[in-house]
C-alpha positions in Angstrom: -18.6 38.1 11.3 -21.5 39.0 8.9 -23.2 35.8 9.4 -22.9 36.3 13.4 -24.6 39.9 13.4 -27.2 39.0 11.0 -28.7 36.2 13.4 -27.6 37.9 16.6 -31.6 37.5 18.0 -31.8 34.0 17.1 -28.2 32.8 18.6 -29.4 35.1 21.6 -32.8 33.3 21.9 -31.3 30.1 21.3 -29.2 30.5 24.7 -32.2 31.9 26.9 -34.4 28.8 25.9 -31.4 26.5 27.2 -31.5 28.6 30.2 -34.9 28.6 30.8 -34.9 24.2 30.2 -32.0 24.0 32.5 -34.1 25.7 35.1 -37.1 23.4 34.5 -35.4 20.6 34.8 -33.3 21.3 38.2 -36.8 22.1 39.9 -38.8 19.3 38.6 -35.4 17.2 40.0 -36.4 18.9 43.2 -39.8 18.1 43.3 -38.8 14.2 42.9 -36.4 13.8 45.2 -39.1 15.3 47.8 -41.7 13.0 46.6 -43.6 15.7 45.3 -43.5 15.6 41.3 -46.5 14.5 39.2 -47.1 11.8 36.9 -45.3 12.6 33.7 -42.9 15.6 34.6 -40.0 14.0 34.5 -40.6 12.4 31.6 -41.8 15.4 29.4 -38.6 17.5 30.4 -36.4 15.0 29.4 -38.1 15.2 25.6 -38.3 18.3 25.6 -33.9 18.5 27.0 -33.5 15.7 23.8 -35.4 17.6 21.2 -33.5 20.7 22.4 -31.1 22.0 19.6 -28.2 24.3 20.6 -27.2 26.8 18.1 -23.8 28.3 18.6 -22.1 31.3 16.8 -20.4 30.2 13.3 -16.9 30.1 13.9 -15.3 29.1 10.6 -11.7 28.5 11.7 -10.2 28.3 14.8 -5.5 29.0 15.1 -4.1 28.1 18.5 -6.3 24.5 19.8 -5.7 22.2 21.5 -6.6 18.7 19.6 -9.4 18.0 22.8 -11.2 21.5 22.3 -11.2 20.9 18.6 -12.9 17.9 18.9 -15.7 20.1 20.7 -15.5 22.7 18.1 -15.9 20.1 15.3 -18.9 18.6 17.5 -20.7 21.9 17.9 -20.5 23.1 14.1 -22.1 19.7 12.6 -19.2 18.1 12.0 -17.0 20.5 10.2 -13.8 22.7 11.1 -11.1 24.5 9.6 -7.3 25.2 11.5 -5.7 28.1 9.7 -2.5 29.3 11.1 0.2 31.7 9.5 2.9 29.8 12.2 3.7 26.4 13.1 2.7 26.4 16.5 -0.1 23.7 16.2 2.9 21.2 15.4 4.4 22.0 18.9 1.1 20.8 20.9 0.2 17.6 18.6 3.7 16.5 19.4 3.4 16.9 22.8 5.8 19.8 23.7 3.2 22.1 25.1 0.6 20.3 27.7 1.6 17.0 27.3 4.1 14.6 26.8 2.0 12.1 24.9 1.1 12.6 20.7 -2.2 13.2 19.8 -3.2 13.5 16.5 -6.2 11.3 16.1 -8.6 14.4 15.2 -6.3 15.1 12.5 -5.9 11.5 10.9 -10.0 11.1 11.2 -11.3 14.7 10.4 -9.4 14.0 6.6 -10.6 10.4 6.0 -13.9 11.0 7.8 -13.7 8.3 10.2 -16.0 8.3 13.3 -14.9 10.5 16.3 -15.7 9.0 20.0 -14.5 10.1 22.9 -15.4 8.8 26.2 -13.6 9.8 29.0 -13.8 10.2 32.4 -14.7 14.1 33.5 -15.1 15.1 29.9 -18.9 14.5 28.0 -18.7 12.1 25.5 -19.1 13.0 22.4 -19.6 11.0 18.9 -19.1 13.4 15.0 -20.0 10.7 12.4 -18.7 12.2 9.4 -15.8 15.0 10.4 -14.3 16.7 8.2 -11.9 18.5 9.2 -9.3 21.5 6.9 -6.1 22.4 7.9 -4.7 25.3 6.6 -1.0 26.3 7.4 1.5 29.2 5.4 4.7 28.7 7.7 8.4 29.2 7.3 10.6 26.1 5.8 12.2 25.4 8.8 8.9 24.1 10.7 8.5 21.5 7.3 11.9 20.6 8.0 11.5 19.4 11.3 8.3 17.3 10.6 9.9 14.2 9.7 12.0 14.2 12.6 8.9 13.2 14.7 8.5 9.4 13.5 4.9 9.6 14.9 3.6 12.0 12.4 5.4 10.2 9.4 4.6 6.6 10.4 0.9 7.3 11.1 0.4 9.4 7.8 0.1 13.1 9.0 2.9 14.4 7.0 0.8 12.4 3.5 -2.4 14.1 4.2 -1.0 17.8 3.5 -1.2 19.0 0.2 2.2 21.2 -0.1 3.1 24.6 -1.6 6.9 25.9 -2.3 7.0 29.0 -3.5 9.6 31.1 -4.8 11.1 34.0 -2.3 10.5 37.2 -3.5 12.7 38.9 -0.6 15.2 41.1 -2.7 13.0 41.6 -5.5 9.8 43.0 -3.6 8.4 46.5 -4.7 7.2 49.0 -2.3 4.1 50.1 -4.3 2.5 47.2 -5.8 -0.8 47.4 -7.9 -4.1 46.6 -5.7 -6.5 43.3 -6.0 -8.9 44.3 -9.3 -12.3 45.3 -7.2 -14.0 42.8 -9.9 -11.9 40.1 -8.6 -12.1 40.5 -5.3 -15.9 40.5 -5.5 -15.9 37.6 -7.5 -13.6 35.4 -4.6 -16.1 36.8 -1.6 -18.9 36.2 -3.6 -17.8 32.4 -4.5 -16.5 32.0 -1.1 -20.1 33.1 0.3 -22.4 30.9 -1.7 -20.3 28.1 -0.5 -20.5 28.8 3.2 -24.3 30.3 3.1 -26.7 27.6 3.9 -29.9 29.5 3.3 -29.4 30.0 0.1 -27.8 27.1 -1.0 -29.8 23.6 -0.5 -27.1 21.5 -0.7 -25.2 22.4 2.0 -28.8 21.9 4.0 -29.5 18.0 2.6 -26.1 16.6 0.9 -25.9 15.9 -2.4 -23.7 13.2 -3.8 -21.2 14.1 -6.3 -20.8 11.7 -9.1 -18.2 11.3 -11.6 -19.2 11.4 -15.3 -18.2 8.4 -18.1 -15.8 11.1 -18.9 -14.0 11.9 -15.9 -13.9 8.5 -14.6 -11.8 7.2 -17.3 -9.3 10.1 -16.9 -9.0 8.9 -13.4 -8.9 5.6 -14.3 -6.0 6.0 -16.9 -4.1 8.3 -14.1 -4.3 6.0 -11.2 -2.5 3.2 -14.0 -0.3 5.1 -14.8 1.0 6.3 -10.9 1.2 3.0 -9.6 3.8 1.6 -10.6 6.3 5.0 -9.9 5.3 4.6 -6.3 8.0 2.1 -6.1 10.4 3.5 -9.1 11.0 7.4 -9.3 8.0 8.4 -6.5 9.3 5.5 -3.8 10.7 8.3 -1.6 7.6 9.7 -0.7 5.5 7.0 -1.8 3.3 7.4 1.7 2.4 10.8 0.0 1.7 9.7 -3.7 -0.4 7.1 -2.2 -2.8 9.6 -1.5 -2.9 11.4 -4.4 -5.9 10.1 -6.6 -7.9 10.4 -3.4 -6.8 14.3 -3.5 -7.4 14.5 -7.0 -10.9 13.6 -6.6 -11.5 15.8 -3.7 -10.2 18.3 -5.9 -12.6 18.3 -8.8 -15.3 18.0 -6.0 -14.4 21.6 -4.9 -14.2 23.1 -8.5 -17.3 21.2 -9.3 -19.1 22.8 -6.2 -17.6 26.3 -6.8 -18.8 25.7 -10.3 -22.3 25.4 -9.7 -22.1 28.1 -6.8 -25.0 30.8 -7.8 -26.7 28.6 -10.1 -29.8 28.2 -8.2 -32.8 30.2 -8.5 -35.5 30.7 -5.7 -37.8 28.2 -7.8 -35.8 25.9 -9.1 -34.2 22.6 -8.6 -31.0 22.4 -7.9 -28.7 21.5 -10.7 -27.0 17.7 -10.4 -23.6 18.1 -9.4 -21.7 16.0 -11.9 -17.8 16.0 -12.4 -17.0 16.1 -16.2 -14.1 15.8 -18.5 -13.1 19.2 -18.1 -13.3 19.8 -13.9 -11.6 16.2 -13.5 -8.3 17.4 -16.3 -8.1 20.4 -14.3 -8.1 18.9 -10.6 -5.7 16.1 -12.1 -2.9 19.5 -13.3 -3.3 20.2 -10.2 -2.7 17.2 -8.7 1.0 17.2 -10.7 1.5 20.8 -9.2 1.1 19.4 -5.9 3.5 16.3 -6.6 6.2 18.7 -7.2 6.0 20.7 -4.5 5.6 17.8 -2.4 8.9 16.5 -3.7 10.6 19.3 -2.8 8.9 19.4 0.4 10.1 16.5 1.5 13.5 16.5 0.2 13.4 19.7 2.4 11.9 17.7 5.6 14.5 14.7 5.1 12.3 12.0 3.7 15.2 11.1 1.9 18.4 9.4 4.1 20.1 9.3 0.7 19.5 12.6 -0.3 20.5 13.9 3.1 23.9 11.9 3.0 24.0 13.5 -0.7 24.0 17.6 0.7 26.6 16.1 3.2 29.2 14.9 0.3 28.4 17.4 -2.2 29.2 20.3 0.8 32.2 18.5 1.5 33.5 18.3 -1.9 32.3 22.3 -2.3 34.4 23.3 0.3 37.2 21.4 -0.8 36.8 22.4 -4.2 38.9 20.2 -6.6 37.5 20.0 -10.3 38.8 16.1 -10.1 38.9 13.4 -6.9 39.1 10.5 -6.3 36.9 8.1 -3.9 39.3 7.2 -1.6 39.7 11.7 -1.7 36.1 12.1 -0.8 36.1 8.9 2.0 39.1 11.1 4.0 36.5 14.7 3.1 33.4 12.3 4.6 35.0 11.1 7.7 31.4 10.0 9.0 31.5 7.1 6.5 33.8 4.4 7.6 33.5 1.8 4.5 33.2 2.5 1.1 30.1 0.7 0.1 28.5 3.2 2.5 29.6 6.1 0.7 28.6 4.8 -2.6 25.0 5.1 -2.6 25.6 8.9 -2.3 27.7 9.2 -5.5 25.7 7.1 -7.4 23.0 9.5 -6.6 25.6 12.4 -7.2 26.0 11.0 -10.3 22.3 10.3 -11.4 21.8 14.3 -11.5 24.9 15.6 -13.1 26.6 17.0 -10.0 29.6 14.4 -10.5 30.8 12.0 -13.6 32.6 9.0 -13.3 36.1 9.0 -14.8 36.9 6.1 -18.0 39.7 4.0 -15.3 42.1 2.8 -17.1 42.9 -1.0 -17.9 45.7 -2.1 -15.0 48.5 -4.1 -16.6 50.3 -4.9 -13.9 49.8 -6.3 -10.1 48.8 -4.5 -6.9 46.1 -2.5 -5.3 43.5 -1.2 -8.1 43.2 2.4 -9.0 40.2 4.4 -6.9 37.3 5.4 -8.9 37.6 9.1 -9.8 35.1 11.9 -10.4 34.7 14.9 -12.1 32.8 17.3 -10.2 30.6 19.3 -12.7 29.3 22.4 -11.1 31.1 25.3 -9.2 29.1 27.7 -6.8 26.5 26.8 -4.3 24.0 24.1 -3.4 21.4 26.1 -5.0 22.6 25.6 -8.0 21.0 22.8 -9.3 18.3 21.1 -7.0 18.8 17.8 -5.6 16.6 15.3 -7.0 14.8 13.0 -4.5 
């Protein structure tokens, strides 16, 4: 790493000065316990040992970690961390599966709301991060997504809600073998931003915090956003409501990362640094985003099973595929669905069914006469595959 090589002497310094403290201090502590130390030797180690600031090598991401070593990692770079994995693995050791049986995901939950971190245990150093924050980024394969909610743990304490999600579309059977390379201005341009915002020397924010404010502006458009989600977190966004929930609080740490990428390179050696201040125009962009995100996240976790119905719904449809009538009844689909023993369980599913087009409800026909009523048919409108129209959570 650049920044690694260019301070190389001082990070090498650094680690001698310990050294040589360390050594101080065990012979002083032999000189006390033989009675032998002077007045004051003690004492002026032990300031010296407090005042003592260890610099370690920047690390700006760590993959395969445990969630204790983390903690250290976090504690050792001033309070900030990044987990960027192309596989899934991480999920395996926060639930348990790899070095123990119990889930641990406190680091996560804390290092994205910025809650105090303090551990105290017995043959470990305690260690306190006031303000953690904490990135995790992860480009895995569907199938780890899907198997996400099945551990209760990460759903009911909120893990699963604190990812923003991405679903792109495959491009395996349309890929080219030559493609055109990354514009050299545009690559610059990304290393460059990406380099102002991690260089502390030359950027005095990053040295004393600034606050980030919202303008008139961009507070209204917040306002007027957050009204209008609200109320869908129990209507047409209940299914993942736990994620939703979340969302003006990722919408405004949004337009804080645009707003600081936006000001990136604008200071000069001489001058003051320029207020950073959210307007109109950062906050309606982080806010489109914020829309992207929800619809991936639907689809996300329609694909992780948030959604019983919607599970019970690929069930039915697949059975009424494979059958593949254009017309059934209900009491046709109860004997195709043998996992549903009463009717009024099957018929939130083709309610559902029917709510996105995949079946229709046949006009029934006013009995006359006496005797058992005539089942409910369908028309099934759609012939193919799943894939044909998406299921609606």
């Amino acid at each position: 790493m650049e920044y690694n090589k260019q301070h190389s002497a001082a990070l090498e310094k650094n680690r001698m000065q310990k050294r040589i403290l360390e050594k101080r201090q065990r012979a002083i502590e032999d000189k006390v316990a033989k009675g032998k130390a002077e007045d004051g030797e003690l004492d002026a180690i032990d300031e010296e040992i407090a005042a003592f600031k260890e610099i370690f090598p920047m690390q700006l991401y760590v993959d395969d970690v445990t969630p204790e070593k983390l903690i250290s990692i976090i504690a050792e770079h001033g309070g900030v961390a990044s987990v960027i994995s192309a596989e899934g693995g991480i999920f395996d050791q926060l639930a348990g599966g790899m070095y123990s049986k119990a889930v641990n995901i406190d680091v996560f939950l804390k290092g994205h709301a910025g809650d105090t971190i303090r551990i105290d245990r017995i043959r470990r150093n305690s260690e306190s991060i006031a303000s953690p924050a904490l990135t995790l980024f992860f480009a895995v394969q569907p199938n780890i997504l899907s198997g996400l909610m099945q551990n209760n743990t990460f759903r009911g304490r909120g893990l699963t809600a604190r990812f923003l999600y991405t679903m792109p579309n495959s491009f395996v059977g349309n890929r080219k073998y030559r493609t055109k390379p990354i514009p050299n201005d545009a690559e610059q341009q990304y290393f460059s931003l990406i380099y102002n915002l991690l260089d502390e020397d030359s950027n005095p924010s990053l040295q004393n915090p600034e606050i980030i404010t919202l303008s008139d502006e961009a507070d209204r458009m917040k306002e007027t956003f957050a009204t209008d989600l609200e109320p869908k977190l129990r209507t047409e966004y209940a299914d993942f409501s736990d994620w939703t929930g979340k969302l003006c609080g990722a919408i405004v740490r949004i337009s804080g990362i645009l707003c600081r990428a936006e000001k990136t390179g604008s200071y000069g050696f001489f001058q003051e640094p320029e207020s950073l201040v959210i307007d109109g125009e950062i906050m309606r962009n982080a806010i489109t985003l914020g829309r992207y995100y929800t619809e991936h996240a639907k689809a996300a976790y329609m694909l992780m099973g948030a959604d019983p119905v919607v599970k019970q719904c690929k069930y039915v449809l697949k059975a009424i595929q494979n059958a593949g009538p254009a017309e059934l009844s209900k009491r046709d689909i109860m004997r195709l669905c043998r996992s549903f023993k009463k009717a009024d369980e099957l018929q939130p599913m083709l309610d559902r069914l029917c709510e996105y087009g995949y079946l229709a409800q046949k006009p029934v026909r006013a009995k006359t006469g006496g005797g058992r009523p005539a089942s409910q048919s369908y028309l099934v409108s759609f012939t193919g595959s799943l894939t044909k129209k998406p299921l609606k959570s």
